[in-house]
N, C-alpha and C positions, 0 to 999 in steps of 0.2 A: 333133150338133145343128147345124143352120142359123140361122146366127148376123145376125140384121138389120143395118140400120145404126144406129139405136136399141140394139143389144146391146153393139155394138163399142163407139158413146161411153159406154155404160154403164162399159165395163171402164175408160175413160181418167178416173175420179174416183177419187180420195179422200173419203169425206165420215164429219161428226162428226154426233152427235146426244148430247141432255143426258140421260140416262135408264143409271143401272146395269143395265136389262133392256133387250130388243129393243121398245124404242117405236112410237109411230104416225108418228113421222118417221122412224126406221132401215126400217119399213115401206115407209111414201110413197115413202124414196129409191130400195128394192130393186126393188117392184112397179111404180111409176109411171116411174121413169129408167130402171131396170136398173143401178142404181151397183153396183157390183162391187168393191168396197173400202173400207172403215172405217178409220178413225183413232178410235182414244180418248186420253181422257185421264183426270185423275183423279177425274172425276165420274164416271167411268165403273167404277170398280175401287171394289170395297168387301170382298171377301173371296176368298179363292181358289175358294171353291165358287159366291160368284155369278159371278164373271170365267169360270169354266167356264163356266156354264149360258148367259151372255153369247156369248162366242164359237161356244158349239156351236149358239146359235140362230142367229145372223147365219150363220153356215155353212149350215146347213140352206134358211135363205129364201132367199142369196145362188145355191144350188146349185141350187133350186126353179127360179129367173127366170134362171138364166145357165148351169147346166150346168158350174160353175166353181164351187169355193168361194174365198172373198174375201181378199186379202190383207187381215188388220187388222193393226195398224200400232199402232205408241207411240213417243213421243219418250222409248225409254231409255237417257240419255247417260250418268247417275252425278253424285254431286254434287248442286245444287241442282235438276238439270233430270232428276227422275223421276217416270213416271205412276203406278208401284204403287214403295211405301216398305218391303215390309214384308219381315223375314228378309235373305234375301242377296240381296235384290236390290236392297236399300238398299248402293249399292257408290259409291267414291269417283269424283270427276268427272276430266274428262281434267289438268287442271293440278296436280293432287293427284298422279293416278298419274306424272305427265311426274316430278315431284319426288320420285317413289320408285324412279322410272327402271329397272322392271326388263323388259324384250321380254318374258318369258316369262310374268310375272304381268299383264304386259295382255292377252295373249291368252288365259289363266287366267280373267279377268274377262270377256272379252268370251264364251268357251265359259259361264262357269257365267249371264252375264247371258242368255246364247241359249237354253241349255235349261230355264232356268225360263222365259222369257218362252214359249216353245214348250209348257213344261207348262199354260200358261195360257189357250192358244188364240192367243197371239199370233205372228205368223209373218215379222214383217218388223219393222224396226227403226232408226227416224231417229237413226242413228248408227255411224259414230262424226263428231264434228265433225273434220276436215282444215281447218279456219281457224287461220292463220299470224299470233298476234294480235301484232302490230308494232305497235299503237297502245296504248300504256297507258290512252288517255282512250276506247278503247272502250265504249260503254254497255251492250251486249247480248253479248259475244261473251266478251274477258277470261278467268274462270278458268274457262270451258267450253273453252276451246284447250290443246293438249298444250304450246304455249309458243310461245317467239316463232327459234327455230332449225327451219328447214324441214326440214333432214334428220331431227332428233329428232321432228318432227311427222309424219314421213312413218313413220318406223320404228315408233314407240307405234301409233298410227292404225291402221298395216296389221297388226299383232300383234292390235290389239283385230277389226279386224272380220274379220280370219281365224277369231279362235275365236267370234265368232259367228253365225260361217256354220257351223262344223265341230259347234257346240251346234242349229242347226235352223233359224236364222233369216237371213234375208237382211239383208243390213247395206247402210244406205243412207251412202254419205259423203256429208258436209256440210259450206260452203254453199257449190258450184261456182258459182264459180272462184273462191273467196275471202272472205271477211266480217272478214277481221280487222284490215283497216287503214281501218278508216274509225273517224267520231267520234259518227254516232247509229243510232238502233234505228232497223231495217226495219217492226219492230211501229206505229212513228210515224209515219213521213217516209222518204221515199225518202233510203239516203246514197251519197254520191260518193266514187268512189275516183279521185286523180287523177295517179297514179302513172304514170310511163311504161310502156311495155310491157317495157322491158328487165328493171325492176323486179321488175312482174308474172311475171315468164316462170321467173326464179331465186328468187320468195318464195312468193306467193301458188299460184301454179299446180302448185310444183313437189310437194306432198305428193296431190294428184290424179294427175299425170302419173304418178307412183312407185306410184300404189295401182291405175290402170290396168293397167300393165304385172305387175301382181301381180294381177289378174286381178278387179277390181272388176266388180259385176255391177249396180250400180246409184247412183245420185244425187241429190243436192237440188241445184236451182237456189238461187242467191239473190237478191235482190231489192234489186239493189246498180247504181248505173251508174259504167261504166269507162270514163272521157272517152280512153282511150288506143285504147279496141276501137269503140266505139258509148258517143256521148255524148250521146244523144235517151232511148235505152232503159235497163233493167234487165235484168239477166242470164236474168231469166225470160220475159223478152218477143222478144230480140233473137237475129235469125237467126246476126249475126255472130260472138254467143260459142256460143249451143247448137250451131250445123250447122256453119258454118265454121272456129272452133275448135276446137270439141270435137269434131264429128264429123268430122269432113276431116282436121284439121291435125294434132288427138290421137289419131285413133282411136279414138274410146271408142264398143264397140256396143249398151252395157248401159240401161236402162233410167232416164230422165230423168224424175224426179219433182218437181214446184214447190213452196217454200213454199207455207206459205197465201197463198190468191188473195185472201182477205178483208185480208192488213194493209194497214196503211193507206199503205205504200210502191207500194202498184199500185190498190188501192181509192179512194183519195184522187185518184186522175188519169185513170180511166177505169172507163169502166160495165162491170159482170161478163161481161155476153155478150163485149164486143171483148177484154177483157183476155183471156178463152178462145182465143177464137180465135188473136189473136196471140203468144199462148203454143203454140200448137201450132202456126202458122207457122214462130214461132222455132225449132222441135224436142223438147218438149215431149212425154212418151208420158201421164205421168195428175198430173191437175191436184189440189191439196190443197184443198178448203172446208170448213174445220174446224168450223164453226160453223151456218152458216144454210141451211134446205130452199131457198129462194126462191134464192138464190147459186146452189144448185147447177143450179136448174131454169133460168136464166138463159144459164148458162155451156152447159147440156147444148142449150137449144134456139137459143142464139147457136153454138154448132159445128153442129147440125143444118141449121139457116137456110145458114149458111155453105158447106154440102156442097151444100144442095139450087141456090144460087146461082151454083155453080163456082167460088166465093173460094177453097175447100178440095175437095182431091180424094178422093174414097174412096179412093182407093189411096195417099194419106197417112195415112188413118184406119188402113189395112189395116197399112201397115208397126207401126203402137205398137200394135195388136192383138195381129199375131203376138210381139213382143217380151215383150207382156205377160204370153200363154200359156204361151209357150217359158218364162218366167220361173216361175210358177208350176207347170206341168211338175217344172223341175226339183226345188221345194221340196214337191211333192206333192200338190199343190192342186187335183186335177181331180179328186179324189173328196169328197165332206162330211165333217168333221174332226167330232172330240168329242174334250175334255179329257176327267181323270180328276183329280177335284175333289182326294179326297184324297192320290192322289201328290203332286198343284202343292203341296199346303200339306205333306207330310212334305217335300219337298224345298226349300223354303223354308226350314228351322231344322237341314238335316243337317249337323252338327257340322265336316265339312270346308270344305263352304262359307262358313258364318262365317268358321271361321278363317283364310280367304283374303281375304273384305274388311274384316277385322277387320286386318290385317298389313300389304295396303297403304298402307290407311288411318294404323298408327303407322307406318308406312315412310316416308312424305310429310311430315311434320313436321318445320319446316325452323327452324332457329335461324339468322338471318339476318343477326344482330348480338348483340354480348355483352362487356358490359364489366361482368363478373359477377355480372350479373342473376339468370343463372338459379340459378346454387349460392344467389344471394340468399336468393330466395324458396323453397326447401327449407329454409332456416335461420330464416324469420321466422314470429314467434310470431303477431302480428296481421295477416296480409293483409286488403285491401279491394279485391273486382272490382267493377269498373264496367263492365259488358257490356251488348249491343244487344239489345231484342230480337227477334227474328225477326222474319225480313221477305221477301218476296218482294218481288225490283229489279224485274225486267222482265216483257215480256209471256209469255218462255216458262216461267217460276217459276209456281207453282200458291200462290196465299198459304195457303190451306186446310189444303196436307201442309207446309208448312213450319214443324217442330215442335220445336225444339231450343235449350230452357231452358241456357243457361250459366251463368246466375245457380243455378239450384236447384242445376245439377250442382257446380257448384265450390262451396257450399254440404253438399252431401253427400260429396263426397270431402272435403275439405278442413276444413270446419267452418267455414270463413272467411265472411264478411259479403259481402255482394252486394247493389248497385244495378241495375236493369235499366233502361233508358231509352229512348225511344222515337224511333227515328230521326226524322228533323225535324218532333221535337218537344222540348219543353222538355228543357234538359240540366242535370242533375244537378249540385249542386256538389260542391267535394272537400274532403270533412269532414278533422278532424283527427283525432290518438288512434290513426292507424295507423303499421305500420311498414313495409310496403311497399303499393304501388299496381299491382295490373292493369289493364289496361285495353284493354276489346275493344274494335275496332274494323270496323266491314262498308263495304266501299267508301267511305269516308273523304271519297275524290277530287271524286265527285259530291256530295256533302252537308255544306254550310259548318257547319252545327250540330256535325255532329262536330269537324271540325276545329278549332273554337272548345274544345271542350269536350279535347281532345288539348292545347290552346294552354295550359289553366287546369292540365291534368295535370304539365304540363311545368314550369310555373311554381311548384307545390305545392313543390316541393323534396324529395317524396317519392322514395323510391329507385321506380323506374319500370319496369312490365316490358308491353309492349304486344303483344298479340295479334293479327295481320291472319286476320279471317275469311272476306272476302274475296279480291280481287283481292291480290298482292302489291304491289304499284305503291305501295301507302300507305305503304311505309315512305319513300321520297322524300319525305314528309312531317313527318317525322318528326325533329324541332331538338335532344330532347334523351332517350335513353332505355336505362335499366343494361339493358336485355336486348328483342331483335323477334323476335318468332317469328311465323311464317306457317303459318296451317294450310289457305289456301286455300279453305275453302267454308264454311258454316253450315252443318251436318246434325248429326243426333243421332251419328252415326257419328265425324264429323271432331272434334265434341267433347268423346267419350272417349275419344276417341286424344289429344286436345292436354291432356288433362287427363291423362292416363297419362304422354304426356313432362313437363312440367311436375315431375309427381313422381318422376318415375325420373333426372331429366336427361339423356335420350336423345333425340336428335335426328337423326333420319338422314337425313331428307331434303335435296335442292338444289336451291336456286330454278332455274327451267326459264326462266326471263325475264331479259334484263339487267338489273338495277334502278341 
C-alpha cells in the first residue's frame, strides 16, 4: 500500500471515543483522519465477549483505511489505575508490588497482565510507571510508583515490562523523564520540577536510562517542566528533553508516545493544532487525545498545515512512520487481529492466575508500626471500623470501577460494626461501647477532614489500629496509634488481602518509601 501523507499522520494519533462498540466517532476518526490507534478506557470494557467484538472491529476498519491494524492501548498499571477490573487482571499497583518485592513475581504479573490484555484485543500497554516518587505531597503519581529508591524502581519496572512484552503486549514506560517529584497533577496545571540536573541525572532519569539499555521499545512523555533542561516547555513539547536528551544523549530509538494532549497541563496554554505540532518538533512519534473527535481533527490538520507550510518536513513525518511500522511489525500487527471471546473470559478466572495476584497482593502488606495492636485486635471482642469510602483521587482513577466496600467486608469477615464515611465530607464521630478502633484512612495528606477525624481517633483513648489505603506517607501523621499497617491502594483485591493479615497477623511486606 501507498501510504499518503494524510495516512502517515493518521498513524501518529492515539485517539479515544465513549462507546463499548465501534461508534460513529471510532468511525469519523478511522475514515475521515486515518487515526491508526485507539486508546480505551473503562467505558469502553464491559465484558470479555464485547472487548473482543470491540477490538476485532476497530481492527477490521483500522486495516480497511490504513492496511495496518491499530495499536489499542489501556492504561493497565494495577492498583487503582485499571481499565478492565475483572478476574486476574484486577492485579496489585506498582508500590504494593515494590513492598512485596519479589523481581520474579513482577515480571509474573506483567506476563499474566500481557496475555490477558492480548486475549482481549489489546496490544500495547501504558505501563509500567518508572516515576521515582521522592515527593510524598505528590498528587497524582504516589502509590502508582514502585517507590522512592531508583534502583528498586529501575529493577521491579524492567521485570514488569519484560513479562509484558514476553505475554504479547508492548509496554510503554512512564512518564519520561520523570513525574515523581513534583507537588501537582499534569491532569490540572502544568507542574515544575526544579531540581538540578545532577539530581535529575541520578533519580528521576536513572530507571529510564537502565530500562533502555534493557532494551525498552517505547514511552510516555510527561507533561512536567524541568527548569534544569528547558524551563519555557513541558517534556512533551521540548526539543531539548525528547531529541537532545533522549535521543542524542540517551540513545533511546524506540517509540515516543505523549500523554494526553487534552490535560490541562498543555490544553490550558496552547491551542491543539500548535501543541501538535510542537510535540512532534520536540520528537514526538504519536500523540494521545483521549477524549474529543474535534482535538484530534485539530491537531491532525495543524501537523498537516504544518507540512504543507515547511514548519515540518515529511521526512520528519517519515522517520515516526517507519518507527511506528517497524513497531507494529514486530507485535504483529500488519495483518487484522480477532480475539476469541471465550478464551479472554476462561483465562480471566484460570485458577493459577489468581493465585498469583491474589499472593502478591498478601505479600504487600506492610505492618509499619506496632505496639501491639495487631495481636490486639485478634484478641478483641468488639471492634469498630471507621473506613472511607471509595473514591477516585485523580484524573487517571475511573470513579465508576472503583468498588471496594471495607466497611461490608470487615463486617463479613469479622462480624464487627462499620462506619463508612465520606471523604471531605462530614466525619463520623467515635462512639463508645467499643474495645478497640480501626481506622481507614485513603491519602489522609490531601484531605483535612480526615485528619481531623484521625485527631478525634487519637484522642478517644481507644486502643487504635490504622489502616493506610493509600499513599504510605500518612503514617508521618500519625501522633498516636497501637498498630499502622499500609496496604497501599483501595481495590477489592488489596482489601482481602489487608483483611486476611489482620487475621492471620501476617505481615510480609516493606515499605518501598522512606517514611
Amino acid at each position: 500500500m501507498t501510504y499518503s501523507l494524510k495516512h502517515k499522520i493518521g498513524q501518529m494519533f492515539f485517539a479515544g471515543f465513549p462507546s463499548a462498540a465501534v461508534d460513529a466517532q471510532a468511525e469519523a476518526l478511522a475514515r475521515e483522519y486515518k487515526v491508526g490507534n485507539f486508546i480505551l478506557f473503562a467505558r469502553n470494557f464491559v465484558s470479555a465477549a464485547q472487548t473482543a467484538a470491540l477490538t476485532g472491529g476497530l481492527s477490521r476498519l483500522v486495516y480497511e483505511e490504513t492496511g495496518m491494524a491499530p495499536f489499542i492501548s489501556a492504561d493497565q498499571e494495577g492498583g487503582s489505575v485499571l481499565r478492565i477490573r475483572e478476574g486476574a487482571l484486577q492485579f496489585s499497583g506498582a508500590m504494593a508490588v515494590a513492598a512485596a518485592d519479589s523481581e520474579e513475581d513482577a515480571f509474573l504479573l506483567g506476563k499474566n497482565c500481557g496475555e490477558l490484555l492480548r486475549a482481549h484485543g489489546v496490544n500495547i500497554n501504558f505501563a509500567p510507571v518508572m516515576d521515582v516518587n521522592s515527593e510524598p505531597l505528590n498528587p497524582v503519581i504516589g502509590n502508582r510508583s514502585f517507590g522512592d529508591d531508583p534502583a528498586s524502581v529501575a529493577r521491579l519496572s524492567i521485570a514488569m515490562a519484560k513479562g509484558m512484552a514476553a505475554g504479547g503486549v508492548l509496554p510503554v514506560v512512564k512518564h519520561y523523564p520523570g513525574h515523581g517529584n513534583v507537588k501537582s497533577d499534569s491532569h490540572l496545571k502544568l507542574p515544575f520540577n526544579d531540581s538540578p540536573l545532577s539530581y535529575l541525572e541520578q533519580n528521576d532519569f536513572y530507571p529510564f536510562e537502565q530500562a533502555f539499555r534493557a532494551g525498552a521499545e517505547a514511552l510516555m512523555s510527561c507533561h512536567v517542566c524541568f527548569d534544569a533542561i528547558d524551563a519555557q516547555r513541558p517534556a512533551t513539547l521540548s526539543p531539548a528533553i525528547l531529541t537532545e536528551l533522549l535521543r542524542k544523549k540517551q540513545g533511546f530509538e524506540g517509540l515516543v508516545v505523549t500523554d494526553c494532549m487534552e490535560m490541562k497541563a498543555i490544553a490550558a496554554d496552547y491551542p491543539m493544532g500548535e501543541a501538535a505540532v510542537l510535540a512532534v518538533e520536540a520528537g514526538a512519534d504519536i500523540l494521545c487525545i483521549s477524549h474529543s473527535l474535534s482535538a484530534v481533527k485539530e491537531a491532525a490538520e495543524g501537523i498537516l498545515s504544518a507540512v504543507a507550510g515547511g514548519r515540518l518536513s515529511e521526512a520528519r513525518i517519515d522517520a515516526s512512520f517507519r518507527r511506528i511500522r517497524a513497531a507494529k511489525e514486530r507485535y504483529g500487527l500488519l495483518v487484522p487481529q480477532q480475539s476469541d471471546a471465550a478464551a479472554a473470559e476462561a483465562m480471566l478466572y484460570e485458577p493459577q492466575r489468581l493465585a498469583l495476584v491474589k499472593r502478591v497482593a498478601q505479600n504487600s502488606i506492610t505492618l509499619l508500626s506496632d505496639n501491639g495492636g495487631a495481636a490486639a485486635f485478634r484478641s478483641a471482642k468488639k471492634p469498630l471500623f471507621i473506613v472511607p469510602r471509595p473514591y477516585a483521587r485523580t484524573g487517571v482513577e475511573e470513579e465508576e470501577r472503583v468498588k471496594s466496600s471495607l466497611a461490608a467486608a470487615a463486617k463479613a469477615r469479622f462480624g464487627a460494626d462499620a462506619v463508612e464515611y465520606i471523604i471531605d465530607g462530614e466525619m463520623p464521630s467515635i462512639p463508645q461501647g467499643y474495645d478497640m478502633l480501626v481506622l481507614g484512612l485513603y491519602n489522609a495528606r490531601f484531605h483535612e477532614s480526615q485528619i481531623k477525624l484521625l485527631r478525634a481517633a487519637e484522642e478517644s483513648k481507644l486502643p487504635l489500629v490504622v489502616l493506610l489505603l493509600g499513599g504510605p506517607y500518612d503514617a508521618a501523621l500519625i501522633k498516636r496509634a497501637d498498630a499502622c499497617i499500609a496496604a497501599y491502594e483501595f481495590t477489592p483485591l488489596s482489601v482481602e488481602a489487608l483483611l486476611a493479615a489482620l487475621a492471620d497477623g501476617i505481615f510480609p511486606g516493606k515499605a518501598p518509601v522512606v517514611l
